[in-house]
Short mmCIF file of the C-alpha atoms (twelve columns), coordinates in Angstrom:
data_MODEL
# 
_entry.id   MODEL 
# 
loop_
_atom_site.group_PDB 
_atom_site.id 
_atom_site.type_symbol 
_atom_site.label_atom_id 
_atom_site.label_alt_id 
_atom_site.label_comp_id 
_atom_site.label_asym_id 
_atom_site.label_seq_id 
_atom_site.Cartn_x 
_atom_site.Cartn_y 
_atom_site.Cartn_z 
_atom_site.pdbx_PDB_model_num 
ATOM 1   C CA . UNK A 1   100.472 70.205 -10.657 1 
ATOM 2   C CA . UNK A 2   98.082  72.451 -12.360 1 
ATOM 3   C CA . UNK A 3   98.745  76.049 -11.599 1 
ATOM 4   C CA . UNK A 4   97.671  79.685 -12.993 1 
ATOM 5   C CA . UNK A 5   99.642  82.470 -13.373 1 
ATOM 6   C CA . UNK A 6   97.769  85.983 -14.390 1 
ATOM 7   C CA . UNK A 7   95.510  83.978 -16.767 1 
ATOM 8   C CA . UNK A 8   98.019  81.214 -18.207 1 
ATOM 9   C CA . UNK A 9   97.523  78.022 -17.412 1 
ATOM 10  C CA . UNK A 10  100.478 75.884 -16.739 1 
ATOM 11  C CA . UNK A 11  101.241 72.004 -15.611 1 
ATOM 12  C CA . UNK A 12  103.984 70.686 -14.351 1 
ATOM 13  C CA . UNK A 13  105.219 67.352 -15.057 1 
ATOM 14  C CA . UNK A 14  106.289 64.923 -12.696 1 
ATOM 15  C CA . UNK A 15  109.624 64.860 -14.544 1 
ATOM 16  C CA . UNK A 16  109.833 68.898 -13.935 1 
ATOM 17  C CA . UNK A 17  108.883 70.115 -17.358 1 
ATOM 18  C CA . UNK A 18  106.170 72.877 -17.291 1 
ATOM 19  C CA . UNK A 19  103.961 72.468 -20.323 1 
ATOM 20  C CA . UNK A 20  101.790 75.547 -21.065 1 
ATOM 21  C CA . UNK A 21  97.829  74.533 -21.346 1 
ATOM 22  C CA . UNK A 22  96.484  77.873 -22.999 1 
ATOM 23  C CA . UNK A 23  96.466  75.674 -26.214 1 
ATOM 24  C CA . UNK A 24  94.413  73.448 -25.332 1 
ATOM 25  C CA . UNK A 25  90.190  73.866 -25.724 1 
ATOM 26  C CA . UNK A 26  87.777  74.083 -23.290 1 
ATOM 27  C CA . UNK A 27  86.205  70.416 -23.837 1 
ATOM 28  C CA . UNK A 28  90.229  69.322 -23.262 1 
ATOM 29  C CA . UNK A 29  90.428  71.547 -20.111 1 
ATOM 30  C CA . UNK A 30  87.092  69.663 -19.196 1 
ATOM 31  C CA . UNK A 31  88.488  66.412 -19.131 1 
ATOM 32  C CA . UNK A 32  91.610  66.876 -17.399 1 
ATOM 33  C CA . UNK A 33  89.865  68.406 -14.490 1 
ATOM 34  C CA . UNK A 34  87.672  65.767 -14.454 1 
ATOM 35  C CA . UNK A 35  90.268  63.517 -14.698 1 
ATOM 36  C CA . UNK A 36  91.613  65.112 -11.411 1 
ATOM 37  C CA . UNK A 37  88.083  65.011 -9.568  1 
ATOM 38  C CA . UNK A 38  88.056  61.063 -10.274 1 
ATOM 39  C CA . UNK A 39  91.537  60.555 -8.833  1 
ATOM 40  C CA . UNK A 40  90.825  62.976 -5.823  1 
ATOM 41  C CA . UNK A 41  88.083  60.419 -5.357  1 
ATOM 42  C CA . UNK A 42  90.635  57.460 -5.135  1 
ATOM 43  C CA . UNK A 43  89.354  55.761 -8.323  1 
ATOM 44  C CA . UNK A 44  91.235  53.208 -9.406  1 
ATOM 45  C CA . UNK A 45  94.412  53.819 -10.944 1 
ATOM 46  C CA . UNK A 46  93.677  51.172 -13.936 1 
ATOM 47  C CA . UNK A 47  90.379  52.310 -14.843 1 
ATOM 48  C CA . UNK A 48  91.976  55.877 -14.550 1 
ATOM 49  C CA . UNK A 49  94.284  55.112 -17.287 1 
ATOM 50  C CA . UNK A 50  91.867  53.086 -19.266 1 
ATOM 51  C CA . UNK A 51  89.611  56.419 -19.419 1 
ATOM 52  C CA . UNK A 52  93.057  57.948 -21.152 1 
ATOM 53  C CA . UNK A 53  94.401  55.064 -23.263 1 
ATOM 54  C CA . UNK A 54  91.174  52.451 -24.480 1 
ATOM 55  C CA . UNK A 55  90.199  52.606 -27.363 1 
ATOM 56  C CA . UNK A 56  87.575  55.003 -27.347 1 
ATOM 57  C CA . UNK A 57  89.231  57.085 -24.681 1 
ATOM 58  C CA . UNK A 58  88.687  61.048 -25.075 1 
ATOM 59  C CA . UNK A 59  92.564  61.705 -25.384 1 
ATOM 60  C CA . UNK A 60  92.726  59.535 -28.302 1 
ATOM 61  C CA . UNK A 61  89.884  61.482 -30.737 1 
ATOM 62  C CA . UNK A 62  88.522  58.377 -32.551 1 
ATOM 63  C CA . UNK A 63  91.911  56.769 -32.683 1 
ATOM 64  C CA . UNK A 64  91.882  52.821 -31.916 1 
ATOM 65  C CA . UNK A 65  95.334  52.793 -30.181 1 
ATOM 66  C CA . UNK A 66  98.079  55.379 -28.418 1 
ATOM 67  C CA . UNK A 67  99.919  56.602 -31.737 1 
ATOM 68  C CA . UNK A 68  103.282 58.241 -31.807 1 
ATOM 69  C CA . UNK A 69  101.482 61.802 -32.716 1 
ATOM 70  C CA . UNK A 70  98.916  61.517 -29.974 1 
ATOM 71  C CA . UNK A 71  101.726 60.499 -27.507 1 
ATOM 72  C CA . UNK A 72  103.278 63.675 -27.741 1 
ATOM 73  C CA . UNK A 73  100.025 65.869 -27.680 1 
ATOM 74  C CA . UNK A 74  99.691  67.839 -24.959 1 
ATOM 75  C CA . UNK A 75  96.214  66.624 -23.702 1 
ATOM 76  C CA . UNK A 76  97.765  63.220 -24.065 1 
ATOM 77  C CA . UNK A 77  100.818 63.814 -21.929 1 
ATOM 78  C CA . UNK A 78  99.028  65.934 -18.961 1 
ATOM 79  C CA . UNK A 79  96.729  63.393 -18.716 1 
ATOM 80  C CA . UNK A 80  99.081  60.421 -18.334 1 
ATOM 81  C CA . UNK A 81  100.832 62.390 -15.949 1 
ATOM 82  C CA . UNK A 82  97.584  63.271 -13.752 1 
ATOM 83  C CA . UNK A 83  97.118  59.186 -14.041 1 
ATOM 84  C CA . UNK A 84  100.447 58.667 -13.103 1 
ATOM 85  C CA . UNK A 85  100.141 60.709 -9.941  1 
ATOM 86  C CA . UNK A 86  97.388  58.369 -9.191  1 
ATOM 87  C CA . UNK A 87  99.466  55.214 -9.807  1 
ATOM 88  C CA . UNK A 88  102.324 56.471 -7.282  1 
ATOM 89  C CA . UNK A 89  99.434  57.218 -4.887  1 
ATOM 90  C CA . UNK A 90  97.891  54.016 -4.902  1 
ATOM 91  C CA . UNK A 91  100.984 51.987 -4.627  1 
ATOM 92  C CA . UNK A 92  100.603 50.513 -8.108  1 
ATOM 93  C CA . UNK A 93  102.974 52.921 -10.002 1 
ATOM 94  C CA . UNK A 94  107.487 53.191 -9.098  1 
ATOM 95  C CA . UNK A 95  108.153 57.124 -9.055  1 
ATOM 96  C CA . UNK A 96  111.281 56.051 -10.274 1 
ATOM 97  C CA . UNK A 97  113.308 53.489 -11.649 1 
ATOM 98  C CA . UNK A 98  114.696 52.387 -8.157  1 
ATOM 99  C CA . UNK A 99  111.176 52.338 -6.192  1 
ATOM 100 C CA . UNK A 100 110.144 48.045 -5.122  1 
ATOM 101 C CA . UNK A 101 106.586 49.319 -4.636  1 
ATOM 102 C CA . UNK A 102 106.037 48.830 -8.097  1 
ATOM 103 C CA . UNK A 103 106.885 45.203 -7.919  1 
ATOM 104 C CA . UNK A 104 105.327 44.699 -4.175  1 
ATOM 105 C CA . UNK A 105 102.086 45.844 -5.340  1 
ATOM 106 C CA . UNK A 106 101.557 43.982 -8.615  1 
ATOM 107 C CA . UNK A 107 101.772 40.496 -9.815  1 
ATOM 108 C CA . UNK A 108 102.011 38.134 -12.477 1 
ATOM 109 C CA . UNK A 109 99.224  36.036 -14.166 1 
ATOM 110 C CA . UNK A 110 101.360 32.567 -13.183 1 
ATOM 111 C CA . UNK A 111 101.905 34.100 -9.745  1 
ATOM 112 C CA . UNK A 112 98.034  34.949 -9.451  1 
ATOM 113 C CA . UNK A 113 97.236  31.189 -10.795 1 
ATOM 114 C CA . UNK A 114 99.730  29.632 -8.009  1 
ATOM 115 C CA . UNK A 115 97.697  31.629 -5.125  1 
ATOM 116 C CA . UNK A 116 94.459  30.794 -6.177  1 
ATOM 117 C CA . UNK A 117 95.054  27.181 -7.409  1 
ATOM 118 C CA . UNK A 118 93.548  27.872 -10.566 1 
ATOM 119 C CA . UNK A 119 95.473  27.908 -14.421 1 
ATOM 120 C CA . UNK A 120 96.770  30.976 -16.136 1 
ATOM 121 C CA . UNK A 121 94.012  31.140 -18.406 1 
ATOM 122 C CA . UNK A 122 91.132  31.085 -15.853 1 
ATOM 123 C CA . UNK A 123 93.308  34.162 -14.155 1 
ATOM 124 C CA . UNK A 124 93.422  35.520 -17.681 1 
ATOM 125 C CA . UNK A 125 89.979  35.435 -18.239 1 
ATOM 126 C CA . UNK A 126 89.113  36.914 -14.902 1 
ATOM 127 C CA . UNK A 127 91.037  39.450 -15.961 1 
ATOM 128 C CA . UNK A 128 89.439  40.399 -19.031 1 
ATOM 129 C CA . UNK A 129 85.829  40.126 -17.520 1 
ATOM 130 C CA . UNK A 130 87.338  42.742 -14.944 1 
ATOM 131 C CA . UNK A 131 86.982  40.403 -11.667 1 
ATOM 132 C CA . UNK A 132 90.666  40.616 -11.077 1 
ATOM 133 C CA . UNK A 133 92.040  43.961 -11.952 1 
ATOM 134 C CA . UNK A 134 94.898  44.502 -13.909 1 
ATOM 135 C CA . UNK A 135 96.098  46.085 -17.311 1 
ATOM 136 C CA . UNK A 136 97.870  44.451 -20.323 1 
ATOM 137 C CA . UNK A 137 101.170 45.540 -21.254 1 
ATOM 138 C CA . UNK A 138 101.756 44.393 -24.722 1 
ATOM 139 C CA . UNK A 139 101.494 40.659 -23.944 1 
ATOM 140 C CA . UNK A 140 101.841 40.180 -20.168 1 
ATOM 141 C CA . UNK A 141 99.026  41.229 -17.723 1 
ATOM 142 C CA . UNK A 142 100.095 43.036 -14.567 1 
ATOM 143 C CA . UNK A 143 97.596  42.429 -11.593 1 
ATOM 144 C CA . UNK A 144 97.039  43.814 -8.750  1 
ATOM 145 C CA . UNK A 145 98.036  42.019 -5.184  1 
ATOM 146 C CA . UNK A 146 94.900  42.853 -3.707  1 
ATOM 147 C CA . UNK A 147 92.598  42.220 -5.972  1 
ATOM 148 C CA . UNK A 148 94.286  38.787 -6.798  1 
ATOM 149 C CA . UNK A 149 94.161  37.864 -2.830  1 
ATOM 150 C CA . UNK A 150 90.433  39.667 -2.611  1 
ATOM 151 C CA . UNK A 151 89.344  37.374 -5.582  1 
ATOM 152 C CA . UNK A 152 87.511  33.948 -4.896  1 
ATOM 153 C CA . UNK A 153 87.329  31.037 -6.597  1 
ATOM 154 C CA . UNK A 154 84.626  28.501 -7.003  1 
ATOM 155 C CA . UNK A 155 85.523  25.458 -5.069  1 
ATOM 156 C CA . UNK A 156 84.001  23.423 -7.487  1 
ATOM 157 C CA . UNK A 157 85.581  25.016 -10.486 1 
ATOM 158 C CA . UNK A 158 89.230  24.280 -8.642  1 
ATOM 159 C CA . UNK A 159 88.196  20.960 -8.355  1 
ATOM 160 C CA . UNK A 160 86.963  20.318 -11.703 1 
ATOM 161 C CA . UNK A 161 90.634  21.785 -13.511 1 
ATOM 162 C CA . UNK A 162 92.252  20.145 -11.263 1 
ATOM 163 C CA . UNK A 163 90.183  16.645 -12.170 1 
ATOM 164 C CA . UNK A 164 90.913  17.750 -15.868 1 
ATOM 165 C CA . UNK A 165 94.379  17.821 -15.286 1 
ATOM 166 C CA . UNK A 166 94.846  14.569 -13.750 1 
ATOM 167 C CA . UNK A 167 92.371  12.950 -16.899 1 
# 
């Protein structure tokens, strides 16, 4: 929550720690409240945090990848937190350790494959061409429910693995 007392800035994290944002520039100031005008518009919560963690991304200042140093910047961690908010919004994101949400609303690549009668690596690669939304985490891709049940298939592509797979 982003909050102003007699000129100081101040955010407050979803864990309860109140970071002070007079340190950080105008251009950074910028961002995050932009970064709160996109998720008052309900955009979605993964291309919210792909706008703070892809390469590219403003948070990361030329960086290819989420370092230790800008992990712990302050423009890095209000920003994941504003994200975060999102995330909990949408359903996509546990508040805690002990929320099922988190598990209700996402799903596995092999779970995604099973509904849609297609293999892992057609889900996979509907997932990197952004037809099926999702994030990678490390090595595993987590999905989201409804855009795995929204997605459709090709009849004729279903048919065709599934010929190859008999062959």
């Amino acid at each position: 929550m982003l909050s102003s007392r007699a000129r100081r800035m101040q955010y407050q994290l979803l864990t309860g720690e109140t970071l002070e944002l007079s340190g950080l520039s105008r251009a950074d100031m910028g961002f995050l409240l932009g970064l709160m005008g996109r998720t008052t518009a309900e955009e979605d919560y993964f291309s919210l945090e792909r706008s703070v963690c892809a390469p590219g991304a403003y948070p990361l200042r030329g960086s290819p990848r989420v370092t230790q140093r800008i992990h712990d910047s302050l423009l890095f961690r209000v920003a994941e937190d504003i994200v975060d908010r999102a995330g909990i919004r949408q359903g996509v994101v546990a508040p805690d350790p002990g929320d099922r949400r988190v598990t209700e609303a996402i799903v596995s690549v092999t779970e995604a494959a099973k509904r849609l009668g297609v293999t892992r690596s057609a889900v996979i690669k509907a997932a990197r061409a952004g037809r099926i939304q999702g994030k990678k985490v490390g090595h595993t891709w987590a999905l989201l429910r409804r855009s795995v049940a929204s997605y459709r298939v090709a009849q004729h592509r279903v048919e065709a693995g599934r010929a190859s797979r008999r062959a």
